[in-house]
Steps between C-alpha positions, in 0.01 A plus 500: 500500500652861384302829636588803409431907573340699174360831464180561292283848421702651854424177725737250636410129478616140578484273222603138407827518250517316185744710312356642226129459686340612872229433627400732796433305822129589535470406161682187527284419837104560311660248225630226727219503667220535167645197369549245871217664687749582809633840606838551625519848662827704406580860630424781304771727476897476336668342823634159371621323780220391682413304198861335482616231662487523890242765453126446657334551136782246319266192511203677296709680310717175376129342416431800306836545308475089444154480310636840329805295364273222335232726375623829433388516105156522632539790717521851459863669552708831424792522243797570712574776238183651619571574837760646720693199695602646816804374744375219675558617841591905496555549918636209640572560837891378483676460135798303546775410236761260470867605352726227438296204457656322184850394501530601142400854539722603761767344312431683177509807762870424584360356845585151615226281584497327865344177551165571688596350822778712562273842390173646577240669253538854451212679508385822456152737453322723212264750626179463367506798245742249301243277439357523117233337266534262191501656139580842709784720424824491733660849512859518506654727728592861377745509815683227412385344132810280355520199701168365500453112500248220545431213730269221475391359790270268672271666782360313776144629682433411854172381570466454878733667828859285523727578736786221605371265201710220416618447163325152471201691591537815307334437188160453729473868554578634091173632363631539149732589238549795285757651238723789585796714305721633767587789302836594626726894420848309554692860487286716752718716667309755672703884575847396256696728610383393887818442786522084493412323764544133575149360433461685178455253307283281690235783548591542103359151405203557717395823351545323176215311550250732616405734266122534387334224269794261572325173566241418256303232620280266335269418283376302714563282813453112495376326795731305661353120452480577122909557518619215749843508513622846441894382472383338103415858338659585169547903514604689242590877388416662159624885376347524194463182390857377606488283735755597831427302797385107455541282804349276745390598891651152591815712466410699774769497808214493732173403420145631532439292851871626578470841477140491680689308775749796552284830480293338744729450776536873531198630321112404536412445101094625475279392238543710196870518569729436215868373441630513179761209471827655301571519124721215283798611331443699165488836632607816321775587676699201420536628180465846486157491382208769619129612439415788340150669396304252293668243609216154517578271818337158538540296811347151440450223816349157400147471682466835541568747195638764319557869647536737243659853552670775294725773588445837465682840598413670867296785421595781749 
């Protein structure tokens, strides 16, 4: 089962996602129940995760996206063209991101990659004014425009409170899966002509990463049962056409359950909450390669699918 967010004549809905096809929740719940004679009441409204795995709606809303599956030539939908696909989740209450969690990227970065049991997962936050939609433009910095790169990665919902959850246990509290591009400015270096100090660089990297419309998310998210095991996901990276980034997450240092594991010894994950899980090697700045307005990015996840962006230039 995929949902997704979608704007139509000024109103935000929650549909069932079929790529090139929605159909709106309400909708989908009339027809279900027209053609088995049983209702299955969903939420009105955009918010997702109650109807994801863990969440108190996920049962109905399963039965609903299941008959939808097998029958959905016989039931009225939108053309995704036709509507306005929104980020799945726009305020999560914590965005976390991984750096560093493919051996071959950091080695492509000049970085040597420790085995995982002698390491931990770095992690770090976007605010939410990062976040950004599918097919929406990503504007590219006009304080710092030249070193702009791309990073698919898989992103990891929580669907119910964990704190001190095991790894073995870990998957149990996951909600769902989405698509996000990390859009990173490699080169940021705020005041040049500033008086060095020693964590420069560090707070460098980090600004980097937060600049507005920076993680588009989407188009969708897929419930967790409908993925199973999140560590046998092809992902892959196109800039107009060419394809950059095309790897597995079973590369991943530390895995989905992993990375849960950690966070939550320190931090209490919420529903809603969202970890995206690092980016495979393939990156721009390995070779010297950056966006530019008009640039066309596609991150692709099997199970899930495609998250379509372009660049454009900051307007002041």
């Amino acid at each position: 089962m995929r949902l997704c967010r979608f704007e139509r004549d000024g109103e935000e809905h929650a549909g069932f996602y079929f790529d090139d096809r929605i159909v709106p929740v309400g909708a989908a719940v009339d027809a279900c129940e027209q053609h088995t004679h049983k209702r299955h009441e969903l939420p009105q409204g955009s918010n997702l995760v109650s109807m994801l795995a863990c969440g108190e709606h996920h049962d109905a809303a399963a039965a609903v996206g299941d008959w939808l599956s097998k029958n959905l030539d016989g039931v009225d939908s939108l053309a995704a063209s036709t509507v306005r696909l929104l980020a799945p989740f726009p305020t999560p209450r914590k965005l976390f991101l991984l750096a560093g969690n493919y051996a071959a990227h950091i080695e492509e970065g000049g970085g040597h990659a420790v085995e995982r049991a002698r390491t931990f997962p770095y992690v770090f936050m976007k605010p939410v004014t990062t976040i950004n939609h599918p097919n929406a433009p990503v504007p590219i910095p006009s304080v710092s425009p030249d070193h702009i790169d791309w990073e698919a990665e898989l992103a990891v919902v929580i669907g119910k409170t964990a704190k001190h959850v095991s790894e073995a246990d870990a998957l149990n509290y996951v909600a769902g899966y989405t698509v996000i591009n990390d859009v990173s400015d490699r080169e940021y270096t705020p005041n040049p002509g500033r008086e060095k100090r020693p964590k420069d660089e560090f707070f460098d990297w980090l600004h980097g990463k937060w600049h507005d419309g920076f993680c588009p998310m989407g188009p969708c998210v897929t419930s967790a049962e409908a993925i199973g095991d999140p560590q046998s996901l092809q992902i892959t990276l196109k800039v107009n056409g060419e394809t950059k980034q095309d790897a597995s997450t079973a590369l991943q240092i530390y895995p989905v359950a992993g990375v849960i594991e950690f966070i939550s010894r320190s931090i209490t994950l919420e529903p809603g909450d969202i970890i995206s899980t690092g980016t495979p090697s393939g990156v721009g700045a390995a070779s010297g390669t950056y966006l530019h307005p008009g640039d066309e990015v596609e991150v692709s996840i099997d199970k899930i699918g495609v998250l379509r962006n372009h660049m454009v230039a900051e307007q002041a």
